[in-house]
C-alpha positions as CSV (number, residue, x, y, z in Angstrom):
1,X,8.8,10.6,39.2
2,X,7.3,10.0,42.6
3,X,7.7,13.3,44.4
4,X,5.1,15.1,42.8
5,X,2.9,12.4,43.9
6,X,4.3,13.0,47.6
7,X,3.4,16.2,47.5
8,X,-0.3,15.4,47.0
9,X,-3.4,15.4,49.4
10,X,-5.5,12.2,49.7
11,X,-8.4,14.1,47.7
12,X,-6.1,15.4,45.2
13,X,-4.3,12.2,44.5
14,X,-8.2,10.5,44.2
15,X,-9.2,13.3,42.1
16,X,-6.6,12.5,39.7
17,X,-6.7,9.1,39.3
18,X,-10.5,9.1,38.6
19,X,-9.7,11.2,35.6
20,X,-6.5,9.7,34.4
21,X,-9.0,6.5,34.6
22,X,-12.0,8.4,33.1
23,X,-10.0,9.1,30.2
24,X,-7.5,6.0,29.5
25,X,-10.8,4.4,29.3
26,X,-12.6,6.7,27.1
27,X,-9.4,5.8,25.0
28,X,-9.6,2.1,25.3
29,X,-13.2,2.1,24.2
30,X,-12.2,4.4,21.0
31,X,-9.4,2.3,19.9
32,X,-11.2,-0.9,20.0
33,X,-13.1,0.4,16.7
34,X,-8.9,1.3,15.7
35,X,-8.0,-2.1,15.4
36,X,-11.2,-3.7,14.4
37,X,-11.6,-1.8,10.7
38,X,-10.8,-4.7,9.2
39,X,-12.5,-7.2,10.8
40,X,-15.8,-5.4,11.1
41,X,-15.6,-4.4,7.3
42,X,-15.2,-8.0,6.0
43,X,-18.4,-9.3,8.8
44,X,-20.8,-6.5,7.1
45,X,-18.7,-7.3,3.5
46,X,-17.7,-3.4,3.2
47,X,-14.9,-1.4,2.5
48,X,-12.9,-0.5,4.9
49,X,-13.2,3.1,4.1
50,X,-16.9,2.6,5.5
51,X,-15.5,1.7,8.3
52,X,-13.5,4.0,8.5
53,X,-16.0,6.7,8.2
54,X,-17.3,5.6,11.7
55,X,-14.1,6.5,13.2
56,X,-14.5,10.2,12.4
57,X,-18.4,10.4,12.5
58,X,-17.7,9.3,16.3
59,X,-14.7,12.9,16.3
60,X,-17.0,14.6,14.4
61,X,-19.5,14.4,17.2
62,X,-17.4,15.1,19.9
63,X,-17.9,19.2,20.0
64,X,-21.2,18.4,20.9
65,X,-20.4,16.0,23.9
66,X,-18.0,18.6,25.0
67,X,-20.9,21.4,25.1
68,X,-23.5,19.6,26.7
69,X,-21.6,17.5,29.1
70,X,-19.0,21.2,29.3
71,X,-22.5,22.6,30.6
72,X,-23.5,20.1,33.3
73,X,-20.2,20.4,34.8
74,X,-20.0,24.1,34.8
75,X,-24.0,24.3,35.7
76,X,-24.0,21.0,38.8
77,X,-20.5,20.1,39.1
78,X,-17.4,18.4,37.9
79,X,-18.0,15.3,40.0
80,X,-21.5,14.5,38.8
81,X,-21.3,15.0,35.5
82,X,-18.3,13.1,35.4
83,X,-19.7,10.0,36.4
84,X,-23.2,10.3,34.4
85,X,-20.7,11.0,31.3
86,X,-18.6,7.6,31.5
87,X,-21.6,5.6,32.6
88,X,-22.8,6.7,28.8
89,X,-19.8,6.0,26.9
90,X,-19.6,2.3,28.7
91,X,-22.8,1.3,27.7
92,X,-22.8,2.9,24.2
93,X,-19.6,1.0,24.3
94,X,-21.3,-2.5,24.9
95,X,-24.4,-1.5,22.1
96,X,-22.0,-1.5,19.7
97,X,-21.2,-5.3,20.3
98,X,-24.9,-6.2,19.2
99,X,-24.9,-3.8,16.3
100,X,-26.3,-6.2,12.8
101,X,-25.4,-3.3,10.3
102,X,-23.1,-0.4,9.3
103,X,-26.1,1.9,10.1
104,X,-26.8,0.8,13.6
105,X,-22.9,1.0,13.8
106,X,-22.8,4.6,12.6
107,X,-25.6,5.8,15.1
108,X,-23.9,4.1,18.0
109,X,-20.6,6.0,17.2
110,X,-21.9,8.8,16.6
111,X,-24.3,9.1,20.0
112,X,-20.6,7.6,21.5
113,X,-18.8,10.6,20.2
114,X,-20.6,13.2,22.5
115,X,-20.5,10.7,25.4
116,X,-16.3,11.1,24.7
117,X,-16.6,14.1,23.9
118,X,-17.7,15.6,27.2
119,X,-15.2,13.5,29.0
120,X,-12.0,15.5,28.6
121,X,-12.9,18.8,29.6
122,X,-14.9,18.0,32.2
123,X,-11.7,15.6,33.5
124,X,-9.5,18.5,33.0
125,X,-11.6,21.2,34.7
126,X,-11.9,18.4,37.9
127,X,-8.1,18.0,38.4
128,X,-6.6,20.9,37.8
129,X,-8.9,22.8,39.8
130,X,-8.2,20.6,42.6
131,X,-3.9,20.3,42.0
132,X,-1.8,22.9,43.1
133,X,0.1,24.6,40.1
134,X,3.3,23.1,41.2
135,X,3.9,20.5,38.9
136,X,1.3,21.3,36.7
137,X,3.2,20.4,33.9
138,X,3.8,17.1,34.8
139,X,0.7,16.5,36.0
140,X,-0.5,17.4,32.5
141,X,1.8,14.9,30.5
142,X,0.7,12.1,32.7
143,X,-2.9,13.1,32.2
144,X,-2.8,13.3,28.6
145,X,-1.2,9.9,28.5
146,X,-4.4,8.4,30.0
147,X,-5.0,8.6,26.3
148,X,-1.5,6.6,25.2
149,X,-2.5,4.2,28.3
150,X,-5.8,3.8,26.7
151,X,-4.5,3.1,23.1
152,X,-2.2,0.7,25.2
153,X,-4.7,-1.6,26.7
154,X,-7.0,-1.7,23.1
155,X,-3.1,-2.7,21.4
156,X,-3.0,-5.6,24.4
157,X,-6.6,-6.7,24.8
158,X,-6.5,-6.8,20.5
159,X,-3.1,-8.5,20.6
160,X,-4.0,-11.3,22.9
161,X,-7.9,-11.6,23.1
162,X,-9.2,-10.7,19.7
163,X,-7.7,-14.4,18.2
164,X,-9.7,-16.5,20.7
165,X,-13.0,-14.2,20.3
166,X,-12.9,-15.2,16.5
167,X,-13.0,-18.6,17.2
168,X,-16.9,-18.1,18.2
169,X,-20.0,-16.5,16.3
170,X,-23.1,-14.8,16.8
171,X,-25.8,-15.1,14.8
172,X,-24.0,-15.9,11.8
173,X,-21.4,-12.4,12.2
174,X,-17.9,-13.0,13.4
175,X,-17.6,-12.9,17.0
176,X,-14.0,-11.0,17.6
177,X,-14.7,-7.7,17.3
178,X,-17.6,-8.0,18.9
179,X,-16.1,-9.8,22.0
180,X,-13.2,-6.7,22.0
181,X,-16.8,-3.9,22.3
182,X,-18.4,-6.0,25.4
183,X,-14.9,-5.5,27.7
184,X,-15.3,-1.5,26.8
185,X,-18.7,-1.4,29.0
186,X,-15.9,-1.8,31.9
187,X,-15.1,1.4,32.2
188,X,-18.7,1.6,33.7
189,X,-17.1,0.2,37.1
190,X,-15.3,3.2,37.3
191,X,-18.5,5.4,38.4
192,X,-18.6,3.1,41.7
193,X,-14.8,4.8,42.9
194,X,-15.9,8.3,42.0
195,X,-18.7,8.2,43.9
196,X,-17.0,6.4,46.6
197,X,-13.5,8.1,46.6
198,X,-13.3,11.4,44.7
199,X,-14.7,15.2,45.6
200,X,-16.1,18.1,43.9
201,X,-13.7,20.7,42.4
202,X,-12.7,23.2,45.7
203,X,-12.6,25.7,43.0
204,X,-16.2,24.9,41.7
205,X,-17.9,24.9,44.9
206,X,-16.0,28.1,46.1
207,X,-18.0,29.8,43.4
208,X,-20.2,32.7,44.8
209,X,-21.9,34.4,42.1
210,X,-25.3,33.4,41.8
211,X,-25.7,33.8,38.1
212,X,-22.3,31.6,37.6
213,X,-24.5,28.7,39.2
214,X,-28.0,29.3,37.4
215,X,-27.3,30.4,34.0
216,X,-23.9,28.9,32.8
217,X,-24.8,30.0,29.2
218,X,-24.2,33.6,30.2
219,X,-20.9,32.8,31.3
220,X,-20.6,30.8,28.2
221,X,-21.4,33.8,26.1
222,X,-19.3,36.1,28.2
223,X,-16.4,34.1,28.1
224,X,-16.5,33.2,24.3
225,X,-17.0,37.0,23.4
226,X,-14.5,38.5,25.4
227,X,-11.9,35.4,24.9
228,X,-12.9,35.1,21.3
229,X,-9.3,35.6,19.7
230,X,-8.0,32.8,22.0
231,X,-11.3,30.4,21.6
232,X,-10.2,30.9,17.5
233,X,-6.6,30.2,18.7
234,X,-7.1,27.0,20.4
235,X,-9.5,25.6,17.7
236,X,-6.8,25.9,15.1
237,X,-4.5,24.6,17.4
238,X,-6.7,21.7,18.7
239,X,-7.1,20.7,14.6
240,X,-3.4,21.0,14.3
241,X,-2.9,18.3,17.6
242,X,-5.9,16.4,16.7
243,X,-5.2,15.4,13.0
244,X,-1.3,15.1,14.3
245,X,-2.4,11.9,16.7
246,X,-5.2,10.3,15.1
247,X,-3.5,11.4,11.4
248,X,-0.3,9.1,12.8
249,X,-2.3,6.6,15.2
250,X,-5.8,5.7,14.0
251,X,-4.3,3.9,10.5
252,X,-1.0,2.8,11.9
253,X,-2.3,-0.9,12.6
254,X,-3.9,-1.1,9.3
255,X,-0.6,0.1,7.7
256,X,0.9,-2.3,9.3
257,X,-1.2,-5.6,8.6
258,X,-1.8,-4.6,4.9
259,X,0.9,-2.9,3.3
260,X,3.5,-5.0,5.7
261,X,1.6,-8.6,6.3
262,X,1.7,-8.2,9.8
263,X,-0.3,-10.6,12.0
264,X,-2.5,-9.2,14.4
265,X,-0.3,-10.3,17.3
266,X,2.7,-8.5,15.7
267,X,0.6,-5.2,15.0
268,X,-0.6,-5.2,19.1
269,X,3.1,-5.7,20.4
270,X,3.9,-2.8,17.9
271,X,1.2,-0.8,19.2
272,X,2.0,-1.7,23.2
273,X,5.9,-0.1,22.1
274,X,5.1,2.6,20.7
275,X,2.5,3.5,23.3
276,X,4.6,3.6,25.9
277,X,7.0,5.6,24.1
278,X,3.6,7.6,23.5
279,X,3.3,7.4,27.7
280,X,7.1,8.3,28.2
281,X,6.9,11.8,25.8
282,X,3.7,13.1,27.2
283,X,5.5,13.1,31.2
284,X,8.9,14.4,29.6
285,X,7.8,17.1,27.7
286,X,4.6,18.3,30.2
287,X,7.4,18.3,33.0
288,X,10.1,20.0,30.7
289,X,7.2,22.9,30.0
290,X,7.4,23.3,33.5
291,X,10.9,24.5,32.5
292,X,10.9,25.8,29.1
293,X,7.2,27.0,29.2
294,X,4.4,25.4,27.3
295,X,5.1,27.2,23.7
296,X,8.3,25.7,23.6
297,X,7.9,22.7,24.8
298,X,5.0,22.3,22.2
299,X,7.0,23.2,18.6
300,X,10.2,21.4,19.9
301,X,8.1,18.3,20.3
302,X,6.4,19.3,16.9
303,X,9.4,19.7,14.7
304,X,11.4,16.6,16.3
305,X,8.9,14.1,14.7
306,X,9.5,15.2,11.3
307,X,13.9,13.7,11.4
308,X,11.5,10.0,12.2
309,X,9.5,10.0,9.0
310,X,11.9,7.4,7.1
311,X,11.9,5.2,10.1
312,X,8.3,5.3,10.7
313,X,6.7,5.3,7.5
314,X,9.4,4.4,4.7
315,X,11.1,1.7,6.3
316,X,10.4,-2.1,6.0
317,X,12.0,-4.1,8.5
318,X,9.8,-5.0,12.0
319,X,12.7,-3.7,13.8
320,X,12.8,-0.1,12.4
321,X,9.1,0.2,11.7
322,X,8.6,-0.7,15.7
323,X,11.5,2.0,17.3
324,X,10.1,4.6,14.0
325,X,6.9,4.3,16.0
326,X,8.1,4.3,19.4
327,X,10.3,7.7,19.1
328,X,7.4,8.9,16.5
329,X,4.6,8.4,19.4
330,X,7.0,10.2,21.9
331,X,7.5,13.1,20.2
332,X,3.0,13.7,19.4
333,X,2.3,12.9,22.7
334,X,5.4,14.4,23.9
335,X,3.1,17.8,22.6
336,X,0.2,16.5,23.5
337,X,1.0,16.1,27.3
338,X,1.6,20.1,27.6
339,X,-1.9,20.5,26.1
340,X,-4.0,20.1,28.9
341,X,-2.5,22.4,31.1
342,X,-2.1,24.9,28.7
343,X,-5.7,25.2,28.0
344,X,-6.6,24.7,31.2
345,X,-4.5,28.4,31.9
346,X,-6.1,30.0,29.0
347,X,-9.5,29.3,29.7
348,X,-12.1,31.6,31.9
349,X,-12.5,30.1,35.0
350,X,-16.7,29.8,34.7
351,X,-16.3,28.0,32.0
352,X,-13.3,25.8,32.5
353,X,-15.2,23.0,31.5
354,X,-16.6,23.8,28.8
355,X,-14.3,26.5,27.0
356,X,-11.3,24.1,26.7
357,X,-13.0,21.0,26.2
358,X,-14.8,22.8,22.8
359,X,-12.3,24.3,21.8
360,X,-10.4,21.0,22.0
361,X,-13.8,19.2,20.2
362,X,-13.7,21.5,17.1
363,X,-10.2,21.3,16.6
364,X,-11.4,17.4,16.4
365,X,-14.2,17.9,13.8
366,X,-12.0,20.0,11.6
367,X,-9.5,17.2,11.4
368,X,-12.6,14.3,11.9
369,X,-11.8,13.3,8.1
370,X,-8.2,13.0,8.6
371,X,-8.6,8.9,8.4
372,X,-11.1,8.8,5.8
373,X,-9.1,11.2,3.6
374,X,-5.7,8.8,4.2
375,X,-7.7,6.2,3.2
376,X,-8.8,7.3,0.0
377,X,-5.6,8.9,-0.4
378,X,-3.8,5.1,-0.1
379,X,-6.2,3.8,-2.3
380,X,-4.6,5.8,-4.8
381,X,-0.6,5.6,-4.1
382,X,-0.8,2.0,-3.5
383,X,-0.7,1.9,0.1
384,X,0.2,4.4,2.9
385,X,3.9,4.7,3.4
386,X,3.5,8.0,1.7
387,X,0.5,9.2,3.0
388,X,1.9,8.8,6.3
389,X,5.2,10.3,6.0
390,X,3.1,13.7,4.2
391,X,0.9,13.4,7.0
392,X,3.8,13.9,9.3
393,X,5.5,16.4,7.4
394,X,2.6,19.1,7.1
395,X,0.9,18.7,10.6
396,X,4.3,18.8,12.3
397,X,5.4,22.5,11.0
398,X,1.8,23.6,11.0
399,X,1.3,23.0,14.4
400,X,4.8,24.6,15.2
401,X,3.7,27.7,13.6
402,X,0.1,27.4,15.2
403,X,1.8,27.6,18.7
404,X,3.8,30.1,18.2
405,X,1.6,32.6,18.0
406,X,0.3,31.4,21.8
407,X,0.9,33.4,24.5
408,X,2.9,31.4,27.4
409,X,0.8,31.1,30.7
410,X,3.0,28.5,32.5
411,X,2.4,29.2,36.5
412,X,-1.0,31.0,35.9
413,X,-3.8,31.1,39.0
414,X,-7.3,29.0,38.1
415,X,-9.4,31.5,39.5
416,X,-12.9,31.6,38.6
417,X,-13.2,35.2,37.3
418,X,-12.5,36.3,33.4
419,X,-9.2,38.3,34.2
């Protein structure tokens, strides 16, 4: 676990901790709203299915966070544009704890989904630009898992801070989920080490060609044209992965409290488990591509979930429900952790941070109604022990047969030309 680590330069291991931290904590400050659906919609007296439907305004958003900020990057650097981009999230972050209505709510989560949007790619593009391929696949899981990490600290700070908030109000509106959206402006701190610790992509400033540097939308447009069968490819996948994580994760809490009577305390220990088995799967299978090659290591991941249904969805003890979510969580982000390396290897090198992370953003506005749809969709069955366990079933074996029509890049060069 700590050899590849070893192996690492001073700037390379800063470089990577600035974007592991750059996107736990885009995580933490998306979750918050996760575990809040129910306490925001009985503040503003509305469904929760309004509430809901902030949670994939803020994903449907996202593609254009991942242009714009994908731009900056590729136009004035990773480094820069990284900071400016989690300085906005932070404090979009903190607006949202003064919000008095759903509307205000929905403009703030939507103007926060293109501040998270831009954060991935432009993450992505930063460290693996600056690591050496060797390990790249572990380096990938680990990265991912900023996101598992992320969910992690959201299931901890709910668990153990969001009872003491709601013993206070504010202006007549319940206090606790407005308490959990003033600690996501902390991720704001993080701007302080990056400009402190962390350097510009080698690979970024090694760039010669003048036109690379002054008009990025020509690369854009080069790279999207001539890559345009694998831009298509890694949208479908990217729907496939997206509405696989937030189709098992973003309603697993509420399933939880209302179809089992969990308390909240219960629902963040739950969520702390099967995070870390979400941590555990993403640095298994990203190493174990390293091995098998990304293709592989993606559908076996894939088509392992689907033997966990009963456990996760259909079962009713704490103790099944909890390990169902645990080995569930392991096997989607046990996919998830090859995806950022394999995108990073597919992707033309002018455009690394913007190719991937737009691909990546689409895939998440295609599936951006995922929640809303299981929602509705438990309305009408009575609750969402089925929903989830179809949700499972389809996204598993679609993504399986998505990524098999990938072609394998494990080991490739990042070099900034389009060959």
């Amino acid at each position: 676990m700590s050899s590849p680590f070893r192996s690492l330069s001073s700037r390379q291991r800063h470089a990577f901790a600035a974007c592991f931290l750059g996107w736990s904590l885009d995580a933490f400050d998306y979750f918050i709203l996760v575990f809040c659906v129910s306490a925001v919609a009985a503040d503003f007296h509305v469904a929760r299915t309004e509430v809901a439907a902030a949670l994939s305004i803020t994903l449907m958003f996202r593609p254009v966070g991942a242009f714009l900020f994908g731009m900056m990057a590729d136009r004035f650097g990773r480094r820069p544009t990284l900071m400016f981009n989690i300085a906005c999230y932070s404090l979009l972050e903190l607006a949202c704890a003064f919000t008095g209505s759903m509307h205000t709510l929905f403009i703030l989560r939507a103007l926060f989904g293109i501040a998270m949007g831009g954060e991935w790619g432009v993450g992505a593009a930063l460290v693996f630009e600056t690591l050496p391929k060797e390990n790249r696949g572990f380096f990938s899981g680990l990265l991912q898992e900023g996101y598992a990490i992320g969910y992690l600290v959201a299931a901890a700070a709910y668990a153990l801070l969001f009872p003491w908030f709601s013993y206070f109000t504010w202006h007549g509106h319940a206090f606790g989920w407005r308490g959990m959206f003033l600690l996501g402006a902390a991720p704001a701190l993080l701007v302080f080490y990056i400009g402190g610790k962390v350097e510009e992509s080698p690979t970024w400033k090694a760039r010669g060609e003048l036109e690379e540097r002054t008009i990025p939308t020509m690369g854009l447009r080069k790279g999207l044209l001539q890559y345009a069968g694998t831009f298509v490819f890694l949208v479908l996948l990217m729907t496939g992965f997206n509405a696989f994580s937030h189709g098992t994760q973003d309603l697993y809490p509420t399933f939880l409290q209302k179809d089992h009577g969990f308390s909240a305390q219960l629902t963040g220990g739950i969520a702390i488990l099967y995070n870390v088995g979400a941590l555990a799967g993403g640095m298994v299978f990203g190493s174990f591509s390293e091995k098998v090659g990304r293709k592989k290591a993606i559908i076996l991941a894939a088509l392992l979930s689907l033997p966990v249904i009963p456990l996760y969805a259909l079962s009713h003890s704490v103790v099944a429900l909890a390990g169902g979510a645990f080995v569930m969580q392991f096997m989607v982000q046990g996919a998830w952790g090859v995806v950022p390396a394999w995108l990073s290897e597919l992707s033309p090198g002018p455009v690394r941070a913007t190719f991937p992370g737009l691909a990546y953003q689409l895939g998440n506005l295609l599936a951006s109604w995922n929640v809303v749809i299981q929602t509705k969709a438990a309305e009408r069955f009575g609750g969402l022990r089925v929903v989830l366990a179809a949700t499972v079933a389809i996204v598993a074996c679609y993504l399986a047969l998505v990524a098999a029509f990938g072609r394998e890049s494990k080991g490739t060069e990042l070099k900034n030309n389009f060959a």
